[in-house]
GUTORGU-928812 format. One record per residue (C-alpha): x, y, z; residue in three letters. Coordinates in steps of 0.001 Angstrom, whole numbers, plus 500000, padded with zeros to 6 digits. Each point is the difference from the previous one (the first is absolute). Example, Ala and Ser with C-alpha at 12.3 -4.5 7.8 and 13.67 -1.06 7.14 Angstrom:
+--------+--------+--------+-----+
!      x !      y !      z !  aa !
+--------+--------+--------+-----+
! 512300 ! 495500 ! 507800 ! Ala !
! 501370 ! 503440 ! 499340 ! Ser !
+--------+--------+--------+-----+
//
This chain:
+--------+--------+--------+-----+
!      x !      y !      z !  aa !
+--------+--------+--------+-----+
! 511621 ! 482850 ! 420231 ! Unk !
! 503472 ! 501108 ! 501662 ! Unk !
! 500512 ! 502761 ! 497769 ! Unk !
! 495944 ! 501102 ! 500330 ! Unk !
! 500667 ! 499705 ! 504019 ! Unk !
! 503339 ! 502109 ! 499252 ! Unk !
! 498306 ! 502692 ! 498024 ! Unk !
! 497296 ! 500575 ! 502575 ! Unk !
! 502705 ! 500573 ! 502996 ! Unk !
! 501199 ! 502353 ! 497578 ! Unk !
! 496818 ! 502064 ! 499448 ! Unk !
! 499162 ! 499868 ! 503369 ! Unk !
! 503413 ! 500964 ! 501385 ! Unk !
! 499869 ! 502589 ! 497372 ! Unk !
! 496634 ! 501577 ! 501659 ! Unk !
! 501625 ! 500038 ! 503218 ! Unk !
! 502439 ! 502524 ! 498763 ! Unk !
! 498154 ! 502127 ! 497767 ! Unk !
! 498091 ! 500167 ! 503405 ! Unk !
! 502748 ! 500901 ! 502004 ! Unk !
! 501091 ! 502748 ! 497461 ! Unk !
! 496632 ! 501570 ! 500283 ! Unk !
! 500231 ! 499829 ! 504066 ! Unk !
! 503479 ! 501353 ! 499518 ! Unk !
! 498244 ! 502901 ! 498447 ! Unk !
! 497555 ! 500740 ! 502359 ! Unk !
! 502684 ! 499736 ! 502619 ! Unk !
! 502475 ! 502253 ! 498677 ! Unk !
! 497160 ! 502923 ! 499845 ! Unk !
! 499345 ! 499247 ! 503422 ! Unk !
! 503500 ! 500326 ! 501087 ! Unk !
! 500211 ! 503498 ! 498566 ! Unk !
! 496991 ! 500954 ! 501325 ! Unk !
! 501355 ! 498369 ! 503844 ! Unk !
! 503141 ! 502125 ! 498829 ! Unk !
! 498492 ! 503206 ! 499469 ! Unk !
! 497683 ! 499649 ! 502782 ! Unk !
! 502786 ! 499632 ! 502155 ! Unk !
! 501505 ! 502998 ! 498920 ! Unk !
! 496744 ! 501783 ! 500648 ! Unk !
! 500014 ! 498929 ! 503051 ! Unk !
! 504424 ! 500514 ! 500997 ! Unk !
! 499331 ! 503656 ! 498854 ! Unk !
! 497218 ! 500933 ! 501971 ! Unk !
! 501619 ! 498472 ! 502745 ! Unk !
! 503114 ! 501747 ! 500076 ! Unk !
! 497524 ! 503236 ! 499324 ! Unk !
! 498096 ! 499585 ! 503484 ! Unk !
! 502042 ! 498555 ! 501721 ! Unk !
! 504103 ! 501327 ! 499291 ! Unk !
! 498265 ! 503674 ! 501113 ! Unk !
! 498377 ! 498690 ! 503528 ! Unk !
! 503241 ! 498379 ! 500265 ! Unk !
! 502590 ! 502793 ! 500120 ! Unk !
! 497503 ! 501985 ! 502166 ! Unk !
! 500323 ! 497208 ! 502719 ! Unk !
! 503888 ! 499807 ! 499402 ! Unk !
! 500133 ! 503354 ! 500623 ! Unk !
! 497973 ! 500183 ! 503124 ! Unk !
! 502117 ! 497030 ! 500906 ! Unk !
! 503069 ! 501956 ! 499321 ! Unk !
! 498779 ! 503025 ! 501630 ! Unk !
! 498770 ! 498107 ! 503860 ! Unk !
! 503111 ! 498602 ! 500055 ! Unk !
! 501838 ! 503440 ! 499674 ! Unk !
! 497780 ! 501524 ! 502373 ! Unk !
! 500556 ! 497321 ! 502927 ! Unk !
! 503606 ! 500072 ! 499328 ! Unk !
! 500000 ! 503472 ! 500456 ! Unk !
! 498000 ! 499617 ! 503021 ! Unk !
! 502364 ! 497544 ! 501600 ! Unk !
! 502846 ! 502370 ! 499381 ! Unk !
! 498984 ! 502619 ! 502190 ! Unk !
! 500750 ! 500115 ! 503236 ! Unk !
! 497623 ! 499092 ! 503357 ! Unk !
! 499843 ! 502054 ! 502316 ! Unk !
! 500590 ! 498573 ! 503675 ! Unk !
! 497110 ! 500975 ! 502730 ! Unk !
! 502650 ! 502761 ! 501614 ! Unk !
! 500365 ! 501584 ! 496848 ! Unk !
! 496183 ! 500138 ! 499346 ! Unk !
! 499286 ! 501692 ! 503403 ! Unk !
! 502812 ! 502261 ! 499662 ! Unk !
! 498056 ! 501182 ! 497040 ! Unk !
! 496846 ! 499892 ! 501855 ! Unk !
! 501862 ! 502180 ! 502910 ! Unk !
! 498151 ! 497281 ! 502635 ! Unk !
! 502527 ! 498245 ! 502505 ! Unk !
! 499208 ! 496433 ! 501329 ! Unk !
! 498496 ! 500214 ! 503485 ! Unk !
! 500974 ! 497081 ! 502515 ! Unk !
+--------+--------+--------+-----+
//
């Protein structure tokens, strides 16, 4: 009766892995499949959106000249604007 009891664990635990080798299987296609979707995906990615990207560095890059070129110039004080104007303050 032991060794009967024995030799069913053993069929049974045997099932289990034949099981688990056939799930193993299925899950390894899977994984490729996740893998090259993934890729898909990375690629197209880096298509869109590297491109829109650089164009916004860029503009970055280029505001930031501009208003630091702006800041270097000089202002002019209100005397040196009428001057220009040839008007004279009134009191």
């Amino acid at each position: 009766m032991f060794i009967r009891l024995t030799l069913d664990i053993m069929k049974k635990v045997r099932g289990r892995r034949e099981k688990e080798k056939q799930g193993g299987a299925q899950m390894k296609g899977l994984i490729k499949v996740a893998k090259g979707t993934g890729k898909v995906v990375l690629a197209l990615l880096v298509g869109v959106l590297m491109p829109i990207l650089i164009w916004v560095a860029l503009g970055v890059a280029l505001n930031r000249k501009m208003r630091e070129k702006a800041v270097q110039t000089e202002v002019k004080t209100l005397g040196e604007v009428l001057d220009q104007a040839n008007q004279t303050i009134k009191r």
